[in-house]
N, C-alpha and C positions, 0 to 999 in steps of 0.2 A: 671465788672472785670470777665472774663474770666478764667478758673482753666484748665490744662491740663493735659492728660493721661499720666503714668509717662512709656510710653514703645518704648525707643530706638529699640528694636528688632522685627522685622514684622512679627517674625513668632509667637508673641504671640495677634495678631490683629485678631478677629473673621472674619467669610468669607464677602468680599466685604468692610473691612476698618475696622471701629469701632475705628479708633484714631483718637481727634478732639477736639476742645473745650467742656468745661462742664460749664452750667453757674450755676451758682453759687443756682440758685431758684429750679434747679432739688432736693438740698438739703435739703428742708423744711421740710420732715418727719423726720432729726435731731429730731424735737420739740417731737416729739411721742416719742423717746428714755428716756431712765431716769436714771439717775447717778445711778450705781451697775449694771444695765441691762445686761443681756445674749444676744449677737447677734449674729446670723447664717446671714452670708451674702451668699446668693443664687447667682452664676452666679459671685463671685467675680473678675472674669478677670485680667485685668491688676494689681488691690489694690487702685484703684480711690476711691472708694469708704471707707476703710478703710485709708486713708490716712485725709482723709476729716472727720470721726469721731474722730483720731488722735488729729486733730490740733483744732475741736471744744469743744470734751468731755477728752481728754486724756486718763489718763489709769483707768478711771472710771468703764470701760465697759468689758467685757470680749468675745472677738471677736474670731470669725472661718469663714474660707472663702473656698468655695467647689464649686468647678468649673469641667465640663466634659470632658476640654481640657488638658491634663496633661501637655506642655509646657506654659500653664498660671500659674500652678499650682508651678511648677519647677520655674520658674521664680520668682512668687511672695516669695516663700521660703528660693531664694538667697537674692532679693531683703529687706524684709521686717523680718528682723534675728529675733525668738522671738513669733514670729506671728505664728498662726496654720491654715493652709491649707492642704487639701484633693479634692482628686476628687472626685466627686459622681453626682451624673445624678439629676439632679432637679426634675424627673418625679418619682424618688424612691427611697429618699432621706436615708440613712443610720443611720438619727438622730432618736432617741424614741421619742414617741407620748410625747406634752407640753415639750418638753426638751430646747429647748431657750426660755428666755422673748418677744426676737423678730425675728422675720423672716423676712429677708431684700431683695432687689430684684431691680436692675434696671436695664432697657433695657435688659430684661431677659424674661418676660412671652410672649415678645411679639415673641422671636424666639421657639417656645414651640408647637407643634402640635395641643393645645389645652390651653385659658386660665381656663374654669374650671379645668381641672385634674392637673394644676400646680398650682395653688390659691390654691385646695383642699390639696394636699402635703404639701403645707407650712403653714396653717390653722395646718394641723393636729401636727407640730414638734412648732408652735407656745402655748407657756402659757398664754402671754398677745394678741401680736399684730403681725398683718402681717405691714409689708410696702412697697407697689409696686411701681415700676416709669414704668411706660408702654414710649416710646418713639414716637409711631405711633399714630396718632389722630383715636380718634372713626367714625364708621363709620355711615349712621344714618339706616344703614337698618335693618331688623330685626336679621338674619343672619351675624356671623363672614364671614370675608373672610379670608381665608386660604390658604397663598403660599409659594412653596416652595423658598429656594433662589439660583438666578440662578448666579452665577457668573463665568467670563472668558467662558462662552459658558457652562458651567456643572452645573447640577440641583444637588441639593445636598438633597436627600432624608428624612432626618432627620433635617434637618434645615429650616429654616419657618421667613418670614416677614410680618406677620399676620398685618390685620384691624381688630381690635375687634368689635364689635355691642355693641352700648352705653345699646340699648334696651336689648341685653342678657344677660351684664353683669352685669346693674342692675338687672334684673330678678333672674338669681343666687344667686346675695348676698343677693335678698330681702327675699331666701329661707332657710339663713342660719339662723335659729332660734337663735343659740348661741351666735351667735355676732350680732354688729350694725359698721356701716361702713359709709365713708363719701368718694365723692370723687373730687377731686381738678384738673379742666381741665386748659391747660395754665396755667403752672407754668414756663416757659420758654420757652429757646429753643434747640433745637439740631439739627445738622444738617437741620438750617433754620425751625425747626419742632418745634411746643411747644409739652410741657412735659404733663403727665396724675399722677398727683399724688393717689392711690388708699390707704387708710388707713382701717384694719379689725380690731377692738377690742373686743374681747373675752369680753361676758357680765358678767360672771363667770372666773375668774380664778384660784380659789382653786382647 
């Protein structure tokens, strides 16, 4: 079964598409959530992704959704009456150090000029747990690939459709002392593409 993005209007579609099926297995870091939970949803875009803790956890959870596009943001606010939404830049994020339970993220680190300095921002506004969904498969060399995204003929300088390095990014997490992490490759698909699920849990939370 197939879940779809809930956005009639195209001007709230990231550069080069981003409306399309979601299947349903992108959603498996649900399970890392926990009834009363604080979620920061990083990159919330259209509310796909609050629509789907919605209808799994209800009003269990206490959700915020900050996005750097203000017409996502606008949108989700008419859309979703109730719900808290803001803009803010993923890369410097406006929330205090451990102030959500969880920091949430998909198809988000991978348009990001870099995944350490986006993992580390949301590590740091995380208490318990990050949860990433990367959308692009890893790549196997040592090195990220790093590109910009070019769409209708225009490179768009701040926007990025990165291959992550499987070998960097475990290397990174293997440095974060604080936490232990796990990570879930082919968890579905998208865009013909299977999913990357990444999981960080704070070893310490107090």
């Amino acid at each position: 079964m197939n879940y779809w993005f809930n956005t009639p209007d195209s001007n709230t579609l990231c550069r080069g598409g981003g409306n399309g099926p979601i299947h349903p297995s992108q959603f498996m870091g649900l399970a890392y959530i926990n009834l009363g939970d604080s979620v920061l949803d990083v990159g919330c875009g259209s509310g796909a992704s609050l629509e789907i803790m919605r209808k799994t956890l209800g009003d269990n959870i206490k959700y915020k959704g900050v996005d750097f596009i203000q017409k996502h943001i606008d949108w989700c606010k008419q859309t979703f009456t109730g719900e808290v939404f803001e803009v803010q830049n993923a890369l410097s994020l406006k929330e205090p150090d451990k102030s959500w339970d969880v920091v949430w993220s998909r198809h988000v680190i991978d348009h990001l000029r870099s995944f350490e300095s986006g993992i580390t921002e949301q590590m740091r506004v995380a208490k318990r747990a990050v949860i990433c969904i990367l959308w692009r498969p890893f790549v196997q060399s040592e090195n990220h690939e790093i590109k910009n995204i070019v769409d209708g003929g225009k490179t768009y300088v701040d926007e990025y459709t990165n291959d992550y390095s499987r070998i960097a990014v475990k290397k990174f997490l293997d440095n974060q002392s604080d936490w232990n992490y796990k990570i879930i490759e082919e968890i579905g698909y998208s865009y013909k593409r299977t999913d990357i699920l990444i999981v960080i849990e704070r070893i310490n939370n107090d």
